[in-house]
Backbone and ligand atoms as CSV (ligand in chain L), in Angstrom:
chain,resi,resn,atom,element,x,y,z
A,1,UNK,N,N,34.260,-14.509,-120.161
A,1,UNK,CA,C,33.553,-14.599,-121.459
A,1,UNK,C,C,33.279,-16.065,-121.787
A,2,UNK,N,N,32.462,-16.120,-122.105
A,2,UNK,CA,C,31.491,-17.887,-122.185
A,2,UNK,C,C,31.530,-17.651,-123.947
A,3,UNK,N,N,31.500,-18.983,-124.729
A,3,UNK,CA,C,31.205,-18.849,-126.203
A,3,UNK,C,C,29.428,-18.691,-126.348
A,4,UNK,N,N,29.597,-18.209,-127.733
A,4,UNK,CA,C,28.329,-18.315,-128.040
A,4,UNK,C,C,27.193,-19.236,-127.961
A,5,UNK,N,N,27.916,-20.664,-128.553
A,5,UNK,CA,C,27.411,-22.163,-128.368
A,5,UNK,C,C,26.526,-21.700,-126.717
A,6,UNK,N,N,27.989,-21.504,-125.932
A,6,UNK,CA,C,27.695,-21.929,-124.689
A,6,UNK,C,C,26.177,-20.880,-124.019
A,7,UNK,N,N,26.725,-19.383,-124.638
A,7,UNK,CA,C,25.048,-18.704,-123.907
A,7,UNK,C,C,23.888,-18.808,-124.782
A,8,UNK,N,N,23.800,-19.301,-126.221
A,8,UNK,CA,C,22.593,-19.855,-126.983
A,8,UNK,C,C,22.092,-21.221,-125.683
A,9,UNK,N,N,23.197,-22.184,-125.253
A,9,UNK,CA,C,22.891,-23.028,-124.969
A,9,UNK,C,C,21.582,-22.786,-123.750
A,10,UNK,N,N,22.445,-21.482,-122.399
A,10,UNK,CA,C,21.981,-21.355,-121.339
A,10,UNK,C,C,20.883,-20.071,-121.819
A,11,UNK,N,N,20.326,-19.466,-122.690
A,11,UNK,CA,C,19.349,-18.898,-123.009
A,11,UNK,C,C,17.838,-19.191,-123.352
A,12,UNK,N,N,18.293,-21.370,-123.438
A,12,UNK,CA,C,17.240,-22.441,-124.141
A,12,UNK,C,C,16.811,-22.638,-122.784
A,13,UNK,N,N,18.107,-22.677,-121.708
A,13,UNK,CA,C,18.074,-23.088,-120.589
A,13,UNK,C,C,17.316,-22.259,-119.694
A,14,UNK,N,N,17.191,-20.889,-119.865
A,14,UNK,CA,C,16.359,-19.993,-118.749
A,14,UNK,C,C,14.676,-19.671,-119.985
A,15,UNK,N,N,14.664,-20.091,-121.270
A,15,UNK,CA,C,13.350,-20.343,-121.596
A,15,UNK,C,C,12.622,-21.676,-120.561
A,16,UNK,N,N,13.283,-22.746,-120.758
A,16,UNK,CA,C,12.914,-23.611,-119.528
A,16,UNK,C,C,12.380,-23.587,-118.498
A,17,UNK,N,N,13.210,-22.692,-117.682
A,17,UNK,CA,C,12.706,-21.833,-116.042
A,17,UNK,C,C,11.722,-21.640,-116.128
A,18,UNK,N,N,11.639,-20.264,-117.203
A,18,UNK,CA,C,10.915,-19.533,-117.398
A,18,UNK,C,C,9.209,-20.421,-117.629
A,19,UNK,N,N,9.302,-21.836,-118.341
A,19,UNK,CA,C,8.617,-22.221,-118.542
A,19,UNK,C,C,8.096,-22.955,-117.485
A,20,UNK,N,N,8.435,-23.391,-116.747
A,20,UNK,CA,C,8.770,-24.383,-115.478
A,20,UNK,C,C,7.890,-23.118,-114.810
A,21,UNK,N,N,8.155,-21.922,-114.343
A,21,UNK,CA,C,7.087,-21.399,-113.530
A,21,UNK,C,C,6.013,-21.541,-113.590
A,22,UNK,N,N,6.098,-21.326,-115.209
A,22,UNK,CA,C,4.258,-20.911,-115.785
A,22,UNK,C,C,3.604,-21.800,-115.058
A,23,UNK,N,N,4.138,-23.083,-115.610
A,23,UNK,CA,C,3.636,-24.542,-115.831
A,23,UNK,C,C,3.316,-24.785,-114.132
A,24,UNK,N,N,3.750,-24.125,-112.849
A,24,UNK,CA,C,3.582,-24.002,-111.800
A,24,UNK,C,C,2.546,-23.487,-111.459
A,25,UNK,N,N,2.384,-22.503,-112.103
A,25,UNK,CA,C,1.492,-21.369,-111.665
A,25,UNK,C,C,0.347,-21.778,-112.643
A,26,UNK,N,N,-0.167,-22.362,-113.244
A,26,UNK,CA,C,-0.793,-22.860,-113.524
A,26,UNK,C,C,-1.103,-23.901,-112.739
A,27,UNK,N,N,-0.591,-24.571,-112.103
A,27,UNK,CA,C,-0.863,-26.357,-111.413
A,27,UNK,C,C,-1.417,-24.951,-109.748
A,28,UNK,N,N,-0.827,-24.188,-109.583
A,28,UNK,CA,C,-1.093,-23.427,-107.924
A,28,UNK,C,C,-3.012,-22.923,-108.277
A,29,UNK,N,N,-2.835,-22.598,-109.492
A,29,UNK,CA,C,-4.327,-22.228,-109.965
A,29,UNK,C,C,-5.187,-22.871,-110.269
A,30,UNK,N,N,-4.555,-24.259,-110.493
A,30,UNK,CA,C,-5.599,-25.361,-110.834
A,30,UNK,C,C,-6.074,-26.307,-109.124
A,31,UNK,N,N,-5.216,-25.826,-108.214
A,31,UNK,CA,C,-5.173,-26.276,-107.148
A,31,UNK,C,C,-6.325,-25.367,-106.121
A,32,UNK,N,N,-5.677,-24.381,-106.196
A,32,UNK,CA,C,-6.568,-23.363,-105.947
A,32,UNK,C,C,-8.448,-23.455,-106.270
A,33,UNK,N,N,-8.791,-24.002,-107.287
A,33,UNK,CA,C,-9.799,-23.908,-107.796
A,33,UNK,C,C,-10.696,-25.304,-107.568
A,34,UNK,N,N,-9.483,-25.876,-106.642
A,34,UNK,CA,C,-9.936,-27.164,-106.369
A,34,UNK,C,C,-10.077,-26.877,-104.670
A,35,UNK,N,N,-10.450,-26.165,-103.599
A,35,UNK,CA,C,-10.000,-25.516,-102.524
A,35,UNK,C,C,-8.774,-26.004,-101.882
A,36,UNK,N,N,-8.002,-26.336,-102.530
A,36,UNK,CA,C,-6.817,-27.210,-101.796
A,36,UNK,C,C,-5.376,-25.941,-101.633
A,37,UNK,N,N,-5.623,-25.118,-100.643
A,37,UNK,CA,C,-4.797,-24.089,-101.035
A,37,UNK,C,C,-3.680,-24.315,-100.387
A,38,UNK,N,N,-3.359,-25.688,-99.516
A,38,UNK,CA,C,-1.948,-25.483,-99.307
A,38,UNK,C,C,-0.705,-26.408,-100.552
A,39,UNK,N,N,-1.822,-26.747,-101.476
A,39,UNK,CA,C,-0.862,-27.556,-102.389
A,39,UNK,C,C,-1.287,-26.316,-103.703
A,40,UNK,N,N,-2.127,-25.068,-103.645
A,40,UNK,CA,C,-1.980,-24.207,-104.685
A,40,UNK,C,C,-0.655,-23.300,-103.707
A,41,UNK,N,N,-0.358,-22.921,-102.762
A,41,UNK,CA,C,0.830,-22.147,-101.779
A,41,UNK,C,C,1.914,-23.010,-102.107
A,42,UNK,N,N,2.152,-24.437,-102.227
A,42,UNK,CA,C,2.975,-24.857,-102.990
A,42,UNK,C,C,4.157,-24.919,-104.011
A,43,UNK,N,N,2.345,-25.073,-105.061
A,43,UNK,CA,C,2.967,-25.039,-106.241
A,43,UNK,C,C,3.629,-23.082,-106.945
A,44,UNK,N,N,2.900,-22.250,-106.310
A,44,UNK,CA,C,2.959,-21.192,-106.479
A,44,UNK,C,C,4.305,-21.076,-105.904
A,45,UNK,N,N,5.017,-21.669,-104.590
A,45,UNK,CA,C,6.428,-21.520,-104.069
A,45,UNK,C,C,7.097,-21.914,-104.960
A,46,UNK,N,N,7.113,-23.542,-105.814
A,46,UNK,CA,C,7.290,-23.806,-106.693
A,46,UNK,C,C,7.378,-22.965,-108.075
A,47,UNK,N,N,6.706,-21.940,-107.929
A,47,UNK,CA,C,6.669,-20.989,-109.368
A,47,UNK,C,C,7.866,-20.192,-109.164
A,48,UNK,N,N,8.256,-19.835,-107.801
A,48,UNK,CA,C,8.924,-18.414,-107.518
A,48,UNK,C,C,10.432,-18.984,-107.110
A,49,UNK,N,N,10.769,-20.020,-106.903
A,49,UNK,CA,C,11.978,-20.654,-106.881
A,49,UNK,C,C,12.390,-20.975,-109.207
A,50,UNK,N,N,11.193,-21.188,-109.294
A,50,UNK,CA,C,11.763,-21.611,-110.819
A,50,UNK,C,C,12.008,-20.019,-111.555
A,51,UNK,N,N,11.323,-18.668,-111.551
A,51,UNK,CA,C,12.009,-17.955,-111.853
A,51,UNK,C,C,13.175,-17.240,-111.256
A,52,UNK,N,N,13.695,-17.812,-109.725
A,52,UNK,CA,C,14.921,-17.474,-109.217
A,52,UNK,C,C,16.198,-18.201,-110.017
A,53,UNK,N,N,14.858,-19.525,-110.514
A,53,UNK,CA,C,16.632,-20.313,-111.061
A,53,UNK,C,C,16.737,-19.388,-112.903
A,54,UNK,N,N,15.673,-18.774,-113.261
A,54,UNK,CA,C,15.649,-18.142,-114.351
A,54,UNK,C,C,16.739,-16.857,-114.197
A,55,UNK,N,N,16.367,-16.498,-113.090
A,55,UNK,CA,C,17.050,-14.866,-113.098
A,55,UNK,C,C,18.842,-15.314,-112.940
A,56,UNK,N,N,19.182,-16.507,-111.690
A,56,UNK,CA,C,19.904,-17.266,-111.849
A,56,UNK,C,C,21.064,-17.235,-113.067
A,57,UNK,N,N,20.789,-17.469,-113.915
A,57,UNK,CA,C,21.168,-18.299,-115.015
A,57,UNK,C,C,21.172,-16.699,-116.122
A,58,UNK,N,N,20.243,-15.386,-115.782
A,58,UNK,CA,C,20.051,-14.186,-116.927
A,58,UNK,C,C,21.281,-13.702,-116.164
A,59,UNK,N,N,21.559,-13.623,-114.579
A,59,UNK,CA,C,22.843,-12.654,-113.653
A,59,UNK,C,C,24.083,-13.244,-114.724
A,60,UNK,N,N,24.363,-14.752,-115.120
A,60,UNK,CA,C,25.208,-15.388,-114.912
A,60,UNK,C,C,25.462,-14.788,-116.467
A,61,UNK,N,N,24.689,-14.611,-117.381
A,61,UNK,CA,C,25.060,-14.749,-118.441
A,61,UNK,C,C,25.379,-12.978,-118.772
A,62,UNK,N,N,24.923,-12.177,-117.710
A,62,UNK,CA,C,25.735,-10.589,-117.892
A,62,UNK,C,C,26.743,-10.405,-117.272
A,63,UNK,N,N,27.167,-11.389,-116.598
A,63,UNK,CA,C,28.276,-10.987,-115.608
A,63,UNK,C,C,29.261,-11.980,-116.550
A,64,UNK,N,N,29.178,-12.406,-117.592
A,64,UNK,CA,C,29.754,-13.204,-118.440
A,64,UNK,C,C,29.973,-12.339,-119.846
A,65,UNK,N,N,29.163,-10.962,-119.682
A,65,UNK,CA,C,29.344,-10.255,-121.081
A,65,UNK,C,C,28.642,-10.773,-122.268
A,66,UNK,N,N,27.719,-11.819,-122.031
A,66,UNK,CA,C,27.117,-12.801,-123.054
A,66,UNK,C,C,25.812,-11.815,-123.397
A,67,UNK,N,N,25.023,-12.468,-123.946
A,67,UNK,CA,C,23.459,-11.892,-124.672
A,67,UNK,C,C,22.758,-12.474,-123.979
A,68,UNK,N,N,21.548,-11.853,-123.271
A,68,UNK,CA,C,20.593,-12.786,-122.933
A,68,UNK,C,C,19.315,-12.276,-123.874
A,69,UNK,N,N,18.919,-13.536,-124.866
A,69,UNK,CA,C,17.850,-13.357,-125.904
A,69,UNK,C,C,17.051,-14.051,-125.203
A,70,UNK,N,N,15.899,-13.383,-124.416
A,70,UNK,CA,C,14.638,-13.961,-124.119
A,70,UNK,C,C,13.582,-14.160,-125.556
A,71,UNK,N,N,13.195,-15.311,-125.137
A,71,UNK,CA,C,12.326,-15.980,-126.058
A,71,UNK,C,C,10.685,-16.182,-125.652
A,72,UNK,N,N,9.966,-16.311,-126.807
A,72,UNK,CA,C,8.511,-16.713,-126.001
A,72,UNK,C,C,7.962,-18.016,-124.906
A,73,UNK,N,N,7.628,-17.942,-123.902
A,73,UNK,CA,C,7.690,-19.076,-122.995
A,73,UNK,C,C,6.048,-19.760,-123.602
A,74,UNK,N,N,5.800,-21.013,-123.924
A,74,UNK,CA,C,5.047,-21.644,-124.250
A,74,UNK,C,C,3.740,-21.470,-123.494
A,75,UNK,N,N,2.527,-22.130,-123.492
A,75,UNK,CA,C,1.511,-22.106,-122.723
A,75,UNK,C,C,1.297,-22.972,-121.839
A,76,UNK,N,N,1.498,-23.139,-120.909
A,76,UNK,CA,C,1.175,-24.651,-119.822
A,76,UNK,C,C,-0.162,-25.636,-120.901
A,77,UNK,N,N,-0.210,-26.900,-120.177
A,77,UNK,CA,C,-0.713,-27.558,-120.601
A,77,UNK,C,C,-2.230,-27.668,-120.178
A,78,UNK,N,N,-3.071,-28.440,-120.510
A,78,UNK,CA,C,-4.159,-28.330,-120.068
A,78,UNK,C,C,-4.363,-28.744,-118.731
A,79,UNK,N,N,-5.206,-28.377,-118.118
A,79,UNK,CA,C,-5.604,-28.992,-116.492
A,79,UNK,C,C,-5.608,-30.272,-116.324
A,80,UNK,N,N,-4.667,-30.649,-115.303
A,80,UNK,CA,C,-4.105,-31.801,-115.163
A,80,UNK,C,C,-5.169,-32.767,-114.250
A,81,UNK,N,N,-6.179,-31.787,-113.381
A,81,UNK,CA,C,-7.835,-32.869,-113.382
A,81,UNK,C,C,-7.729,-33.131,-111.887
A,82,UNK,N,N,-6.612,-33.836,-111.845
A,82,UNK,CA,C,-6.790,-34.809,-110.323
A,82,UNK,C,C,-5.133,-34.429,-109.449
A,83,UNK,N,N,-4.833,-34.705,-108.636
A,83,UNK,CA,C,-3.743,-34.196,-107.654
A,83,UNK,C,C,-2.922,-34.903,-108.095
A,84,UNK,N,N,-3.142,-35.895,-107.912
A,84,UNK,CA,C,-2.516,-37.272,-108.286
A,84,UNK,C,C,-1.459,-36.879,-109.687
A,85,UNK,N,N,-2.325,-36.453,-110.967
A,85,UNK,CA,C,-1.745,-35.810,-111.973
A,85,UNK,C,C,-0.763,-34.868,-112.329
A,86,UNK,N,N,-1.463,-34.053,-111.200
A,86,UNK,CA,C,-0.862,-33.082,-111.059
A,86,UNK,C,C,0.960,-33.297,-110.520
A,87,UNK,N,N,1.281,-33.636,-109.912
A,87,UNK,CA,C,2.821,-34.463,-109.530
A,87,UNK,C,C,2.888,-35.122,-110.269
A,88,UNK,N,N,2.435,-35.748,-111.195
A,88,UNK,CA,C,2.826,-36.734,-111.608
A,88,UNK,C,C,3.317,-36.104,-112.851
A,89,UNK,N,N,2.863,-34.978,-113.575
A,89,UNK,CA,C,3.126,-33.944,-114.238
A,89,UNK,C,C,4.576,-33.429,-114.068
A,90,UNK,N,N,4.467,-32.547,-112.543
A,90,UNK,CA,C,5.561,-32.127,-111.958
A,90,UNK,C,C,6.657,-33.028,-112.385
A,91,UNK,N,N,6.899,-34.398,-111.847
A,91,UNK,CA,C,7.876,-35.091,-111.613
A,91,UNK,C,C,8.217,-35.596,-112.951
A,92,UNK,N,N,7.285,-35.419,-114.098
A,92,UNK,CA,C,7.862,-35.930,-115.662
A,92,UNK,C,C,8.168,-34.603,-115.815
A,93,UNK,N,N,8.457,-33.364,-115.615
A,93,UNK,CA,C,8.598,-32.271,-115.898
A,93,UNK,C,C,10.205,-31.923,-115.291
A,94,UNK,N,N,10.271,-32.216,-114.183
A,94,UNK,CA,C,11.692,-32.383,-113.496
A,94,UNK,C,C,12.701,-32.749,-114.093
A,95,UNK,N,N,12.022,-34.177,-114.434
A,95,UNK,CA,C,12.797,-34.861,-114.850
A,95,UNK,C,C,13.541,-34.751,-116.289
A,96,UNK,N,N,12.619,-33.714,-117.340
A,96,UNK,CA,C,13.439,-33.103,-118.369
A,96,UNK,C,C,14.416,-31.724,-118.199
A,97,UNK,N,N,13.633,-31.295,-117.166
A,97,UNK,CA,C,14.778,-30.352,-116.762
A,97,UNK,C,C,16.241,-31.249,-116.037
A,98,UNK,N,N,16.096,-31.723,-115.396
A,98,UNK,CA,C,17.271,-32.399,-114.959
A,98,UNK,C,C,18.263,-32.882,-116.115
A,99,UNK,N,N,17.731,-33.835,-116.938
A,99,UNK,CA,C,18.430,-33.881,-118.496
A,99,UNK,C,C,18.841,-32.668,-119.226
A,100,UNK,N,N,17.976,-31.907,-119.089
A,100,UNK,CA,C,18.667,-30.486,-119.635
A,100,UNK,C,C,20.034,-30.182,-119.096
A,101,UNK,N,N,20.292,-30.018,-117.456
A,101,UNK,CA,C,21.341,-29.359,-116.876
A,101,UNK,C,C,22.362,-29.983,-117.190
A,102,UNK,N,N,21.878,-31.437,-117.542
A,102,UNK,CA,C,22.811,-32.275,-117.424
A,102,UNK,C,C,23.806,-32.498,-118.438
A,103,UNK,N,N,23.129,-31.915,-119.520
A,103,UNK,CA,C,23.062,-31.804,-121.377
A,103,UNK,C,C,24.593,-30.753,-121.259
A,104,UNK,N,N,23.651,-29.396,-120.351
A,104,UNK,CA,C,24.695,-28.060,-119.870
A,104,UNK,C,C,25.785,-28.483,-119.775
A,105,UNK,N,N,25.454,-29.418,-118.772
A,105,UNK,CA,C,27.140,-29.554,-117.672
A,105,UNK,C,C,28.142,-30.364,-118.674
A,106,UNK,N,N,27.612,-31.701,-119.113
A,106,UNK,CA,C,28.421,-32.245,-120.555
A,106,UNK,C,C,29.046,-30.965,-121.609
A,107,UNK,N,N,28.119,-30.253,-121.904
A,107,UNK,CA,C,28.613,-29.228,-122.904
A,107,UNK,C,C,29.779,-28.234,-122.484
A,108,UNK,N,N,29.455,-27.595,-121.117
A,108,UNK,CA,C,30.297,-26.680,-120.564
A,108,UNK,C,C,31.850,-27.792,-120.547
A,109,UNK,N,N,31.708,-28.778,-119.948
A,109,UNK,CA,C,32.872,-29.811,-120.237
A,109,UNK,C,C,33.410,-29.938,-121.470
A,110,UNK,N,N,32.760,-30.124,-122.296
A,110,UNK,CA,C,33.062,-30.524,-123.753
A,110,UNK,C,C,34.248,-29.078,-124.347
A,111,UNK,N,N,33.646,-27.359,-123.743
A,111,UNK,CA,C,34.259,-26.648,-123.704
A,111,UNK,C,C,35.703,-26.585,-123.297
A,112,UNK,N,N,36.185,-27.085,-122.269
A,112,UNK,CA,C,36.517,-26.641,-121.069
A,112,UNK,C,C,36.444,-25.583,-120.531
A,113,UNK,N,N,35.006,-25.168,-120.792
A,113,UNK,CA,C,34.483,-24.133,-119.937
A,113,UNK,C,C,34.145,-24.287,-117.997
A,114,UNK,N,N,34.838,-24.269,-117.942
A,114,UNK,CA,C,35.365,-24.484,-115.929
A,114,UNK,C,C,34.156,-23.703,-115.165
A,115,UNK,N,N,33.888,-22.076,-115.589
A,115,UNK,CA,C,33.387,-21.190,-115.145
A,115,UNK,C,C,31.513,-21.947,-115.341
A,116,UNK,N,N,32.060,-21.842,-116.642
A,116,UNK,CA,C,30.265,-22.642,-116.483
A,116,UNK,C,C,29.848,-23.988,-116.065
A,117,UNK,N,N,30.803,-24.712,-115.668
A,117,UNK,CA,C,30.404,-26.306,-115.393
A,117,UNK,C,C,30.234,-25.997,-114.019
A,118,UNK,N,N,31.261,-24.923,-113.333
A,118,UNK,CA,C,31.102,-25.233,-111.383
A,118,UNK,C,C,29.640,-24.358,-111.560
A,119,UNK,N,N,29.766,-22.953,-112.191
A,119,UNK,CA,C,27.906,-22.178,-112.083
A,119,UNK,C,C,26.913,-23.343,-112.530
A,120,UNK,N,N,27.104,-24.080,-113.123
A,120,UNK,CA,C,25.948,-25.286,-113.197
A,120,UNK,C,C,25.636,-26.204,-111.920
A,121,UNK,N,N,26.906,-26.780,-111.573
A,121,UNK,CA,C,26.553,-27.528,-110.299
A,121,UNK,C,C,25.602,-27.067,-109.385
A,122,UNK,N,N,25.017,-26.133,-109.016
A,122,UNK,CA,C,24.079,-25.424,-108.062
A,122,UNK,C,C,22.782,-26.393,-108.778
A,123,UNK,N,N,22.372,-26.283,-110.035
A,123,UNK,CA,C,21.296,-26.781,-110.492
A,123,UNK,C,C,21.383,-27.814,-110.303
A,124,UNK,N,N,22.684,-28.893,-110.556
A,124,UNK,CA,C,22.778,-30.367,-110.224
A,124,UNK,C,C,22.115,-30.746,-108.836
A,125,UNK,N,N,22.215,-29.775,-108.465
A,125,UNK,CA,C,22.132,-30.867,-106.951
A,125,UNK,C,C,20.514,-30.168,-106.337
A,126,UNK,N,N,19.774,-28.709,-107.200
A,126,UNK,CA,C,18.774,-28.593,-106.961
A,126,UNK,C,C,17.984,-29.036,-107.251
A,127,UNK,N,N,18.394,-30.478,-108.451
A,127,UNK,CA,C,17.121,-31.056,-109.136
A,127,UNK,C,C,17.379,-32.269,-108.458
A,128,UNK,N,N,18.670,-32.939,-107.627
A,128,UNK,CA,C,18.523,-33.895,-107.357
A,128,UNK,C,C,17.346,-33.613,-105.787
A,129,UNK,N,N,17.428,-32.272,-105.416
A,129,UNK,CA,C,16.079,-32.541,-104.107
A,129,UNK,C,C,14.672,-31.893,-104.584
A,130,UNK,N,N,14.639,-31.422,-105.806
A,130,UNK,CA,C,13.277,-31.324,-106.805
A,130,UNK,C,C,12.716,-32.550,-106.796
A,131,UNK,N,N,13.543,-33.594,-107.551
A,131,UNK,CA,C,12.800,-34.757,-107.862
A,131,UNK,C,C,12.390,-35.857,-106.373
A,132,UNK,N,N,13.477,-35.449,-105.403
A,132,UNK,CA,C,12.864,-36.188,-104.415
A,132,UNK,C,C,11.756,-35.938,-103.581
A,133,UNK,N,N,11.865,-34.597,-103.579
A,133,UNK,CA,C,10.965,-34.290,-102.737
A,133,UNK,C,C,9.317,-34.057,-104.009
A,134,UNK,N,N,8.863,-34.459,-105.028
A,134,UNK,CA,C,8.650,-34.529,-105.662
A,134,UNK,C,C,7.969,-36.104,-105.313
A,135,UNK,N,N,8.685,-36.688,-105.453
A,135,UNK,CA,C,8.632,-38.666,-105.387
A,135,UNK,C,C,8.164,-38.655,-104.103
A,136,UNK,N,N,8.422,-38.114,-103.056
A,136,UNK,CA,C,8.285,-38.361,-101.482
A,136,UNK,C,C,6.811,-38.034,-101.560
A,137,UNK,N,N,6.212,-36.588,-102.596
A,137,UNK,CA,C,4.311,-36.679,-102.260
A,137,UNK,C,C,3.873,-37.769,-102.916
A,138,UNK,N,N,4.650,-38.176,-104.591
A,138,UNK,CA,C,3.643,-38.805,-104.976
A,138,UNK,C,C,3.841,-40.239,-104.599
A,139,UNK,N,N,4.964,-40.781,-103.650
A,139,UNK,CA,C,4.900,-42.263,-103.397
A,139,UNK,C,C,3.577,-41.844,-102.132
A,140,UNK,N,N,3.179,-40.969,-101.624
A,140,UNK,CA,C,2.441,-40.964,-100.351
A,140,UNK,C,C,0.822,-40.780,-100.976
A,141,UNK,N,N,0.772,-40.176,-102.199
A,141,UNK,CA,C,-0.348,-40.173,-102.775
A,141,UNK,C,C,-0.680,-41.322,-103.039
A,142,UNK,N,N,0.068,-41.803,-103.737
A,142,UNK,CA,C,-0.076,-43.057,-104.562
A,142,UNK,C,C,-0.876,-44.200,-103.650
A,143,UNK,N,N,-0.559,-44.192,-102.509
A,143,UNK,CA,C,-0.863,-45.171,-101.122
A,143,UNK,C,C,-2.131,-44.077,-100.656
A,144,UNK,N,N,-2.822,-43.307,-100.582
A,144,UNK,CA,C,-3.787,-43.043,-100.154
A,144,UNK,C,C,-4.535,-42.827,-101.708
A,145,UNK,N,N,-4.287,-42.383,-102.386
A,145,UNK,CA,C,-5.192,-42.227,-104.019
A,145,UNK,C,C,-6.068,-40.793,-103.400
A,146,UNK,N,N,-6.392,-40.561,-104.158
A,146,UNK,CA,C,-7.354,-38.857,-104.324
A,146,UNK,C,C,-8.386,-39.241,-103.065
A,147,UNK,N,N,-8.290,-39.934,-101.649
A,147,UNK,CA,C,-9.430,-39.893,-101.106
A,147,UNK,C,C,-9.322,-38.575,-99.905
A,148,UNK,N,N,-10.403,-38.099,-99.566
A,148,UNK,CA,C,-10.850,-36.502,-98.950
A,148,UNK,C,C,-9.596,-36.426,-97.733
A,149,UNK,N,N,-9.505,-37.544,-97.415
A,149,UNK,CA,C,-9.180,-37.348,-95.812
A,149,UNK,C,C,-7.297,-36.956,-96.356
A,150,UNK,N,N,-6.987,-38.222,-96.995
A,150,UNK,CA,C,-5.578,-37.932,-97.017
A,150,UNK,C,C,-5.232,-36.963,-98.006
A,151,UNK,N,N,-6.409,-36.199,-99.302
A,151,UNK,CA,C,-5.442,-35.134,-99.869
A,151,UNK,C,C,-5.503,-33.426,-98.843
A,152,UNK,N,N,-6.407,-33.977,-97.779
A,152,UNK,CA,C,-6.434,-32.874,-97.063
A,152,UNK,C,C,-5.020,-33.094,-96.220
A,153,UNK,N,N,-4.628,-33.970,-95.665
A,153,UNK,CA,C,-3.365,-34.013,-94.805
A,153,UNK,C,C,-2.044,-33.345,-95.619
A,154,UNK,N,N,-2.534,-34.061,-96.390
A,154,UNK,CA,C,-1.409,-33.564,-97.771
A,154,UNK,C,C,-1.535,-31.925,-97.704
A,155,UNK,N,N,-2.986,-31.697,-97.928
A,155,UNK,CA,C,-2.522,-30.144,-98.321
A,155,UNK,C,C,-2.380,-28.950,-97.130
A,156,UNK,N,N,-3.027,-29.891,-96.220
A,156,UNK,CA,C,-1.965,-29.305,-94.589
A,156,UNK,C,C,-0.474,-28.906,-94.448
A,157,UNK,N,N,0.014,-30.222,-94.966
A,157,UNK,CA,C,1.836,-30.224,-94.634
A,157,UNK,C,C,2.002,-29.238,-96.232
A,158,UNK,N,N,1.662,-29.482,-97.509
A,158,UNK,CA,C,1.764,-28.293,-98.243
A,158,UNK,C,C,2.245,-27.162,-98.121
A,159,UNK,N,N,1.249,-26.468,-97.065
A,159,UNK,CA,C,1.000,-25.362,-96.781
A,159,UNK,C,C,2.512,-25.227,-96.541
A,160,UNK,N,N,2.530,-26.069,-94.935
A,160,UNK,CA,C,4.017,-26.118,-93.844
A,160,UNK,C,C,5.084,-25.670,-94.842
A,161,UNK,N,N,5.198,-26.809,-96.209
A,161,UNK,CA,C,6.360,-26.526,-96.588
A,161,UNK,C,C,6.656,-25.545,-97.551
A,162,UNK,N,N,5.323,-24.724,-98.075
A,162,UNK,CA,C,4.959,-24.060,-99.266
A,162,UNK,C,C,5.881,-22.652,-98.144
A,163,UNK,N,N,5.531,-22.514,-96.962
A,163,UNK,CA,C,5.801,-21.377,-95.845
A,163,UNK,C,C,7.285,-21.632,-96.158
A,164,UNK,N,N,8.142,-22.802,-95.815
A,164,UNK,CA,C,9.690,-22.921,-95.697
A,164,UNK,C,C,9.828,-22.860,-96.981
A,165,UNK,N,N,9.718,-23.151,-98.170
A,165,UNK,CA,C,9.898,-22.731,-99.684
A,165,UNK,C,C,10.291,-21.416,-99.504
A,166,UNK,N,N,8.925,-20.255,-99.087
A,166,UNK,CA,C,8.658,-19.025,-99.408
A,166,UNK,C,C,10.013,-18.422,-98.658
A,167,UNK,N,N,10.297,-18.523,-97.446
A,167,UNK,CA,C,11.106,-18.089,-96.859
A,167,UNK,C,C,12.347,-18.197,-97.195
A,168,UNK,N,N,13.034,-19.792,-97.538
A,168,UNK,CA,C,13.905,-20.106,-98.058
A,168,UNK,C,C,14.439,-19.104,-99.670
A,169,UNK,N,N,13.375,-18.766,-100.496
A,169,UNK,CA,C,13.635,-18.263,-101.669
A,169,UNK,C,C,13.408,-15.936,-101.001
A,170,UNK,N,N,13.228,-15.997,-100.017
A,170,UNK,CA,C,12.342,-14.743,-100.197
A,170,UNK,C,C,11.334,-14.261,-100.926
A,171,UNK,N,N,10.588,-15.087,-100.891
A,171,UNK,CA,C,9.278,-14.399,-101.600
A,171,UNK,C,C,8.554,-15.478,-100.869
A,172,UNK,N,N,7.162,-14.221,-100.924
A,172,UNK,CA,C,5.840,-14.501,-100.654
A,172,UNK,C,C,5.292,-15.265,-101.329
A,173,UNK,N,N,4.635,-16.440,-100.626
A,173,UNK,CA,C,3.984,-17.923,-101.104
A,173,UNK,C,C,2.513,-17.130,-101.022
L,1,FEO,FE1,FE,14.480,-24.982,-112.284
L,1,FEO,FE2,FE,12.523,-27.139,-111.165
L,1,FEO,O1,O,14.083,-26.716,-111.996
């Protein structure tokens, strides 16, 4: 049994996810529409890992006897235009989720809630290879800029890794 504090806390926390897909699946559709479909296979892998970490976090909080109050998930933002943006989006987006978990893991401490600080660590260390691998396209963008040749290479290896995403999570990219 987790306190209340604690599953209000992780209920803000799987609105997040929850939001974090959209906000994916939106960037896979904005990609998509740009023909760049191995960075829309991507971001769409990207969608289906963020509601695993949603469902994640709904298992944790019934197998805890807690409430899970789903809430309304916001609207993604407007079209982010250029690729370039688009990560660059991603990676300011990470990066509040990462502060979030981090918010968690302080709090579950502050508890001495044990049960929820080690079930958090999984997220610790999934945002520390979110954000890198994150930084690793856009330091490579950044050095070629939106030109034809290199966002096509880019959305070559995409694809590659959008395939090991899909597999890695079970689901179809
Ligand atoms: Fe669920 Fe991308 O963090």
């Amino acid at each position: 049994m987790i306190s209340d504090t604690m599953a209000a806390r992780l209920n803000a926390q799987i609105n997040r996810e929850f939001y974090s897909a959209y906000l994916y699946l939106a960037l896979s559709t904005e990609a998509e529409g740009m023909n760049l479909r191995g960075t829309g296979a991507w971001f769409l892998a990207k969608h289906h890992e963020e509601m695993l970490h949603a469902m994640k976090m709904v298992r944790y909080l019934l197998d805890q006897s807690a409430e899970v109050a789903l809430t309304g998930v916001a609207a993604p933002p407007p079209k982010a235009q250029a690729v370039l943006g688009m990560f660059e989006r991603t990676l300011k987006h990470e990066r509040t989720v990462t502060a979030a978990i981090n918010d968690l893991v302080d709090h579950a401490l502050s508890e001495k809630d044990h049960a929820t600080g080690i079930f958090l660590h999984w997220f610790v260390t999934e945002q520390i290879e979110e954000e890198a691998t994150v930084n690793d396209i856009l330091g490579r963008l950044r050095l070629f800029g939106d030109s034809g040749q290199g966002l096509l290479m880019l959305d070559n290896e995409l694809a590659a890794a959008a395939q090991t995403m899909g597999q890695a999570s079970g689901a179809t990219a």
